[in-house]
N, C-alpha and C positions, 0 to 999 in steps of 0.2 A: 358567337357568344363564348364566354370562356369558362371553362370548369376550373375547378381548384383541389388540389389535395395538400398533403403538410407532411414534410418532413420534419429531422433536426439536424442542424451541423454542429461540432463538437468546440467549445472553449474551455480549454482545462478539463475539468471536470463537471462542467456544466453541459449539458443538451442546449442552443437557442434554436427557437423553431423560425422553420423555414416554410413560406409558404410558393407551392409548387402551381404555376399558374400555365395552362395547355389553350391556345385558342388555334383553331383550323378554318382556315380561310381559302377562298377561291385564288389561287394563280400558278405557276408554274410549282411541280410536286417537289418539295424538300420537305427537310428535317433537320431545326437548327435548334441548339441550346442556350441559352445565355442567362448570364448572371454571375459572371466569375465562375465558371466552373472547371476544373483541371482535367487531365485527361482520362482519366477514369470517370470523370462524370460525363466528359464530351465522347466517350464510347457506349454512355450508354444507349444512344437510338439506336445502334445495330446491333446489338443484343438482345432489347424490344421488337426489331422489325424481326430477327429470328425467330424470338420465343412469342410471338402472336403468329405468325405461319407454319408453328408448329400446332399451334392449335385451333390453324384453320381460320385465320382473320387476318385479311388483307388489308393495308392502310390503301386510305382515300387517295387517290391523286390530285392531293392539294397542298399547301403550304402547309404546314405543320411547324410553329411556335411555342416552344417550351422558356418560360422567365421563370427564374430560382430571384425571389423576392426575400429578404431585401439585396437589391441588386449588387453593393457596394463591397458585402461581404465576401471573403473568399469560401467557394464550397469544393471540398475535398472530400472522395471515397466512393466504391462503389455502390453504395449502400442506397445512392438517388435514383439507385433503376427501378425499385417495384412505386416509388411516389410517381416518380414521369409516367412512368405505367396506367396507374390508377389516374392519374390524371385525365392523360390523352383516351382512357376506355372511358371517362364520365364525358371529356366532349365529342364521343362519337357515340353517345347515348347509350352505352353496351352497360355501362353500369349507372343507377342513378348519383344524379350530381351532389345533392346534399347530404347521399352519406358518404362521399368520396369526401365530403367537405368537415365530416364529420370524425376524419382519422387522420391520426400521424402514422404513417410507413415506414419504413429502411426494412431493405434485404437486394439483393443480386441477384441476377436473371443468369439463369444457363440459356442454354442458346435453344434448348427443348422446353424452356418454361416452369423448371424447378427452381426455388429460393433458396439459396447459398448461404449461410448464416455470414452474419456479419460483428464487427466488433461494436458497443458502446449503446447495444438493449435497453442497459438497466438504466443509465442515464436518458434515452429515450423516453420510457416509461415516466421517470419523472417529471419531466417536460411535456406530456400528453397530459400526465394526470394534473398537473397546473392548468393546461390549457382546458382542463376538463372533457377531452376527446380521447377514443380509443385506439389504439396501439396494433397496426397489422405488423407484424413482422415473420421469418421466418421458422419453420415449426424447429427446428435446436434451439432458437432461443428462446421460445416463447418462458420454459422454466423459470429462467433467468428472470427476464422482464416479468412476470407473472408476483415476483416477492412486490412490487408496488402494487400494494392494493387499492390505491384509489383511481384505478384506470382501470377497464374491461380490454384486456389482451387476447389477440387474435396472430393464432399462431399457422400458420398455412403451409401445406408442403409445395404448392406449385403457384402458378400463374390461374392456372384452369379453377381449381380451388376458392379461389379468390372472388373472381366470376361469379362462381356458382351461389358464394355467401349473398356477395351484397345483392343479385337476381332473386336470392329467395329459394332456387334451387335445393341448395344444400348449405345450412349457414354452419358458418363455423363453434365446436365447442369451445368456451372463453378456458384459456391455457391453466394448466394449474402449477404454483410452486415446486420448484423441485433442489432438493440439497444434497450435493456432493458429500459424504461419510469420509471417505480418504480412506486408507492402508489404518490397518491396527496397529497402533502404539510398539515397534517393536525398538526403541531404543532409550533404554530405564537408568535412572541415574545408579539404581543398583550393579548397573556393569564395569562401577568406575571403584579403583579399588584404591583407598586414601584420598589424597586431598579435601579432609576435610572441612578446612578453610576455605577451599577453592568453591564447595559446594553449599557451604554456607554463603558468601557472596553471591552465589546463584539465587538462590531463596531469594536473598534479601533484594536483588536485581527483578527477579522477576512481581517480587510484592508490589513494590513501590514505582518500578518503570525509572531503575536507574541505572543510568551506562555504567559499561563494566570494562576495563581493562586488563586482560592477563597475560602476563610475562614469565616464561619460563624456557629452560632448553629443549630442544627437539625430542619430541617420543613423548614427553611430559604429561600428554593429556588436556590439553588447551581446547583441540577441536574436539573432542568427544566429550569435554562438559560443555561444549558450546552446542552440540547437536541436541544436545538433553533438554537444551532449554525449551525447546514447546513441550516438552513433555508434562513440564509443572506449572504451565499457564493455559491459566482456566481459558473456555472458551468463550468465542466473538460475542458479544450480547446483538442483539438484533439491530439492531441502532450501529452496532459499529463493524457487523456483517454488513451492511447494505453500504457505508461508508468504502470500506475494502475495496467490497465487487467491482462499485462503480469503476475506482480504477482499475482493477483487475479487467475491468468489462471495455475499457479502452484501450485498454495492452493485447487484448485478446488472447488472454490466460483463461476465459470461462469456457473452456472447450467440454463438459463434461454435463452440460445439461440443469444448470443448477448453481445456485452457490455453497461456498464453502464455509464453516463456523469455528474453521482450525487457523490459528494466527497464522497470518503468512511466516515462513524464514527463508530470507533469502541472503546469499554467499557468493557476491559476486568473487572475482578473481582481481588480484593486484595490478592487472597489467589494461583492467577494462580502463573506457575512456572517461572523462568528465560527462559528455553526453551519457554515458547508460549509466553513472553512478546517481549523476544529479538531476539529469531528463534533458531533452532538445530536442538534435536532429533536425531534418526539413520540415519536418509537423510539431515542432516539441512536444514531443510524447514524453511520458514519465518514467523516470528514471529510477533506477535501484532503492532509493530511500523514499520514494514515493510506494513504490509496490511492497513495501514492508512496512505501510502503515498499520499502526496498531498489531504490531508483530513484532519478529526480530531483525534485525542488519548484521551479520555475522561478518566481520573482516578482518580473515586470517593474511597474518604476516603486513601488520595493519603499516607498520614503516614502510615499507617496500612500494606500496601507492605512491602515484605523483605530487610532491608535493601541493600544488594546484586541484588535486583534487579532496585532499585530505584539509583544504584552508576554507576548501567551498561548505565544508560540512557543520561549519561552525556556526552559523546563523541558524540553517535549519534544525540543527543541534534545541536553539537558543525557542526559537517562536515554533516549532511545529510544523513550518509551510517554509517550500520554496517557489520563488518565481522564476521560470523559465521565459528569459527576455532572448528576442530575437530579432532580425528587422522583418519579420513578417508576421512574428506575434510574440506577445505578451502574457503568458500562462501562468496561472497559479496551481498548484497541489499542494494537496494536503501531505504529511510526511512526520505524523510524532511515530517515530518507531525506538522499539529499543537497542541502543548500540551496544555490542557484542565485540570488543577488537582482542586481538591475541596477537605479541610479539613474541620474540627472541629477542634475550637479552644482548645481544650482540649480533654481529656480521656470522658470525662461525654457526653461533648459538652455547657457543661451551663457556662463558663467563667467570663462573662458580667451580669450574673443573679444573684444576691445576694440570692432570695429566692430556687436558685437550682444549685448553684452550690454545688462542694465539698469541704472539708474542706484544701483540700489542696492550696489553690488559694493562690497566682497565679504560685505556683511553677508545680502545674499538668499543665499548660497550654504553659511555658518554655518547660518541660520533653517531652510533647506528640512533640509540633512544632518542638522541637530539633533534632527527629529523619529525619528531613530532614535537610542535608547536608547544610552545609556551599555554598560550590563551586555549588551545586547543585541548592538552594534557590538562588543565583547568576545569574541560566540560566533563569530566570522569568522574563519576560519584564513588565508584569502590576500583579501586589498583591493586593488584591480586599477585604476589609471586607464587609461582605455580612451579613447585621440585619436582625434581625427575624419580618417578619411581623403582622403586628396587626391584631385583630378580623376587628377592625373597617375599617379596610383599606381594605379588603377584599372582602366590599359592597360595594364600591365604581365604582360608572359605570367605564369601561375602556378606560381610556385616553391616554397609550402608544401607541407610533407608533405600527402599524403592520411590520411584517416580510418583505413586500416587498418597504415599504420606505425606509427601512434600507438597505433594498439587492441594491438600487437604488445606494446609495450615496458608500457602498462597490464597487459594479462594477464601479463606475468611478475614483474609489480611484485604483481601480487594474490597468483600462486602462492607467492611466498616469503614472505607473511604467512599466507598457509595455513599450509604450514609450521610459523612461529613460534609460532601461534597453536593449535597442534594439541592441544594439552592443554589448552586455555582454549574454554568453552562459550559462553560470553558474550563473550567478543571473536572479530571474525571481520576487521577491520581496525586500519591505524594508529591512526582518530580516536577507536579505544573506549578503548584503551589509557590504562589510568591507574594510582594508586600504585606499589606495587614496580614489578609489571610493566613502565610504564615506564621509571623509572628501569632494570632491567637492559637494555632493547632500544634504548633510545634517548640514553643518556649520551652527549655526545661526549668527542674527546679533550679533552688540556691546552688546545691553541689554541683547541679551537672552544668551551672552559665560559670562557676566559680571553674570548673576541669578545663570549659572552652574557651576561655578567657586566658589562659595559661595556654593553651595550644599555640593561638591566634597570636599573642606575641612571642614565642620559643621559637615558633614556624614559619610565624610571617604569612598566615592563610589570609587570600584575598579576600574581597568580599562575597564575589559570587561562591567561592571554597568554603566561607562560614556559611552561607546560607543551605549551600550542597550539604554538608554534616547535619546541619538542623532537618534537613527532609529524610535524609535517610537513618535516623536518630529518629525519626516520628515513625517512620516504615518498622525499623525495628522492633519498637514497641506495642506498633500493630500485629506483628507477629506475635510478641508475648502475649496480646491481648489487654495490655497497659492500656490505662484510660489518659495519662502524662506521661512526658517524657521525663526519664530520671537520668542518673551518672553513670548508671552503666550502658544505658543505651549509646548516649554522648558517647563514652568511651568506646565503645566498639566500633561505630561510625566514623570516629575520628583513626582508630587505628588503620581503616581501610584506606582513608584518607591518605594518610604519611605511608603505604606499605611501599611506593616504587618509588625508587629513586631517593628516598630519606625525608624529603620535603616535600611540600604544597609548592607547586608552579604555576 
């Protein structure tokens, strides 16, 4: 007869459950796996036959048939040892069968019988609580998987543990949520002395969730208002913590017991590949702009990236999601984060400095900016030059706001796009805003369509470049607490628009 237990294997960011089917039959003694399974899965019977002789339970001397249903799929990870487990203990009657039937598993067998945490809980979790079954996995992540609350999670430190639950022995307590705090806020936008323009673009970038580009020479302060930026974005709402995790919880970033409510930031380096920026690999796992959903993407010395990699960012820029196509899969993630890039005006960086630049000026400062894209330098809502500041400015007692007046007048700039956005499932910010929609929230008056209308043909701003000024022209005003957008919003928005380069591209 055959018992049954249920994992999940991983597509994208979805869990699809898997059903783990064990029958033991009379004839010569083996232990075979099948169902597409890779080699992490086909190691795990001797892992099982270890961690059951560690605790004193001998397999039958019979055939032993483990099928991962449905057969077709590929199943990848270690994660299939405690379901073939729970399996093969329901068809040697050690545990009963219907509540092995009654649970989805994933975790690792040590070779003594403890459960090894594994990656992609929280997506488990979801895919139990659809299936309407409870969730064994092992005790680091139960926290994790514990935030789905329409599943009863069972967190176990061992093999023996396990046993003792579904016997009645000793059943397990259902896991409780747990959330990662992080390190205390120790870098305030109070540490940045001038750039006031640079840090009003900050506001305005983190209100609304609109890419920001800053260009300036070395020393300038590019990456230290770039670090600041979680500082004044408010945090995850629950809804888009559990979003995060997920992939965070397939990358196996949730090593700490818990999840986090602090935006991701992440900064990858110039020289990473297409795979870690945009996701692949042998498993397409998610990549840099994936793990910075609903966070920041910080890419310093943003030229200097592969072209190729800097052309792939543009779609996801555009919808939100990328697909990771491969010839062994086809992956979706999720990916609106917000883009954070910082140049130098040039190869040298000295542009603007007569006594240091190079002798190519100004065509080295064309040649370097050039190698970002036309269509590309188009998905930038605000273009920022960013000067280098002085010795003398340097002494200067500090007069900037702090990080948390800023974070103030952000979170109420986000709350009344809640608001707006309350009947709209797909927008959750100004920068998603588009057709009707924005035309009703973000029309301005007479003066300020009569300002844009002069811009639009002076400048030659594209289309997607007038729509860009109109959202961050409504962010603005959310900031003021403006109920319409007026000529001076327009005009500020627009200035940010034309600040690099003299023109819209």
């Amino acid at each position: 007869m055959t018992a049954r237990a249920y994992t999940v294997t991983f597509d994208g960011v979805e869990a699809r459950l898997v059903e783990v089917q064990c029958a033991v039959a009379a004839g010569l003694p083996a232990f075979s796996i099948v169902g597409l399974p890779d080699k992490a899965v086909s190691e795990a019977r001797d892992r099982l036959r270890a961690a059951l002789v560690s605790m004193g339970v001998a397999l039958p001397s019979k055939r032993i048939t483990v099928n991962l249903s449905p057969a077709d799929l590929p199943k990848e990870g270690s994660h299939f040892d405690l379901p073939v487990a729970l399996a093969l203990l329901a068809a040697l009657d050690v545990v009963p069968r219907d509540a092995a039937e009654r649970t989805v598993a994933l975790g690792e067998l040590s070779l003594d019988g403890r459960l090894v945490p594994v990656i992609g809980a929280l997506p488990a979790a979801m895919a139990a609580a659809e299936a309407d079954r409870a969730l064994l996995c092992p005790q680091p992540s139960g926290a994790e998987a514990a935030w789905v609350g329409g599943t009863q999670v069972l967190a176990a430190p061992d093999l023996a543990a396990v046993v003792r639950h579904f016997t009645g022995q000793a059943p397990l307590e259902p896991a409780e949520p747990g959330e990662v705090t992080g390190p205390a806020q120790q870098r305030d936008l109070a540490d940045v002395k001038g750039q006031e323009r640079a840090r009003r673009a900050l506001e305005i970038a983190a209100a609304g969730r609109h890419h920001m580009l800053m260009v300036g020479a070395p020393g300038s302060g590019k990456s230290m208002l770039a670090a600041r930026m979680p500082s004044i974005l408010p945090p995850l709402s629950p809804a888009e913590a559990l979003e995060t995790s997920m992939i965070h919880s397939l990358a196996g970033l949730l090593d700490e017991g818990g999840i986090s409510r602090l935006r991701p930031f992440r900064e990858p380096h110039h020289t990473a590949s297409m795979a870690a920026i945009v996701g692949g690999g042998r498993s397409a796992k998610p990549g840099e702009i994936s793990l910075a959903h609903n966070g920041v993407l910080f890419m310093d010395e943003f030229p200097e990236f592969p072209r190729a990699v800097l052309e792939t960012l543009r779609q996801p820029i555009e919808t939100g999601e990328v697909v990771v196509a491969r010839a062994n899969a086809h992956t979706r993630y999720p990916c609106r984060f917000l883009l954070v890039a910082a140049a130098n005006p040039c190869k040298c960086g000295y542009l603007a400095d007569p006594a240091r630049a190079c002798a190519r000026v100004p065509q080295c400062g064309e040649d370097y900016l050039g190698r970002i894209s036309g269509p590309l330098m188009d998905r930038f809502d605000l273009r920022v030059e960013v000067p280098p500041v002085s010795y003398a400015d340097l002494d200067l007692p500090e007069v900037g706001e702090c990080s948390a007046s800023v974070a103030d007048r952000v979170a109420a700039a986000r709350s009344r796009q809640q608001e707006r956005f309350a009947g709209h499932d797909a927008v959750r910010v100004n920068a998603e805003a588009e057709g009707a929609l924005l035309k009703d929230i973000a029309t301005p008056d007479a003066e300020g369509r009569a300002l844009l209308t002069q811009v639009a043909e002076r400048f030659g701003l594209s289309a997607r470049g007038y729509h860009r000024v109109l959202r961050v022209a409504r962010t603005i005003a959310d900031l003021d607490g403006a109920r319409d957008v007026a000529r001076p919003h327009v005009a500020e928005a627009v200035s940010f628009r034309l600040a690099v380069g003299g023109g819209d591209r």
